[in-house]
C-alpha positions in Angstrom: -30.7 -18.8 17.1 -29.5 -21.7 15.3 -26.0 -21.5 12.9 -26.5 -21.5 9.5 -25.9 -25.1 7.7 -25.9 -23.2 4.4 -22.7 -24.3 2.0 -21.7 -21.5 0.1 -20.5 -22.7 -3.4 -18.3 -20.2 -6.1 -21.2 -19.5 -7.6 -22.9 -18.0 -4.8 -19.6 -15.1 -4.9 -20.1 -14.4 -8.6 -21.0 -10.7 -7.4 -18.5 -10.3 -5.4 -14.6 -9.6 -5.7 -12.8 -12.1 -5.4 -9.1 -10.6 -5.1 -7.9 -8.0 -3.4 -7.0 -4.2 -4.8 -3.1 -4.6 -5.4 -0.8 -1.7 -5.4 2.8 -0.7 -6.1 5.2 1.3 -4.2 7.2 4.2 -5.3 10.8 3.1 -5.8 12.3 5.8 -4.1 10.6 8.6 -1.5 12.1 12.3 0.0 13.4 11.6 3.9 11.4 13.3 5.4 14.6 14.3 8.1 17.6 15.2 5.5 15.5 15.7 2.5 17.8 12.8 0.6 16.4 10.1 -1.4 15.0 7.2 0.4 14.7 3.8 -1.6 12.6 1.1 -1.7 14.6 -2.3 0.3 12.4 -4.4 -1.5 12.5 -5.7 -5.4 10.4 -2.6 -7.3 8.1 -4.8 -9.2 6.7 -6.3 -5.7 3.2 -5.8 -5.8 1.5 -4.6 -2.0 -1.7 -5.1 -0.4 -3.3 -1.9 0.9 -2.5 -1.4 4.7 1.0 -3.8 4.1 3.7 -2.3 5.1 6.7 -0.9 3.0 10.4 -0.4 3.9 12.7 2.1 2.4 16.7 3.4 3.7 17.5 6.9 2.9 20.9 6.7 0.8 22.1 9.9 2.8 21.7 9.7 6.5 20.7 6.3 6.4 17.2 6.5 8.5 14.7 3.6 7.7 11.3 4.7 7.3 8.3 2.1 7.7 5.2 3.0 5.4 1.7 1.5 5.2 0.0 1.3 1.5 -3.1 3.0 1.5 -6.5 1.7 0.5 -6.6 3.6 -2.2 -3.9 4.9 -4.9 -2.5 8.0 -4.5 -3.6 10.9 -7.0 0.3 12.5 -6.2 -0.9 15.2 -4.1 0.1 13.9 -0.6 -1.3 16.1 2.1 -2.1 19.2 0.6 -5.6 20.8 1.0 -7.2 21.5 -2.4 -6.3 25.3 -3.3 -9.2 27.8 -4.1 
């Protein structure tokens, strides 16, 4: 099969998206080993791509604690099955 020698011009994307979702971090998290407050080591207005990575230091025993954004934004109700 021969490649394509089609050249794809901006108008050819107009249906698509052309930027990706952006999302924002939580300044500050629970540690999830002391139950202090972890904060975010970066500037809280930075904006994320989903599956970045985020970095935050717990004030009180000082873990670090690596995060990935998810795809989608968090309704606030972490892990927890739906109730009946």
């Amino acid at each position: 099969m021969a490649a394509s020698s089609k050249t794809w011009t901006a108008g050819d994307l107009s249906g698509y998206p052309t930027t990706v979702g952006v999302v924002r971090a939580p300044e500050t998290i629970v540690c999830v080993d002391c139950g202090g407050t972890c904060h975010l080591l970066v500037h809280p207005e930075t904006d994320f791509s989903p599956g970045d990575p985020v970095a935050y230091r717990c004030a009180d025993c000082i873990d670090r604690w690596d995060l990935v954004m998810p795809e989608d934004e968090c309704d606030g109700r972490g892990d927890t099955p739906p109730g009946p």
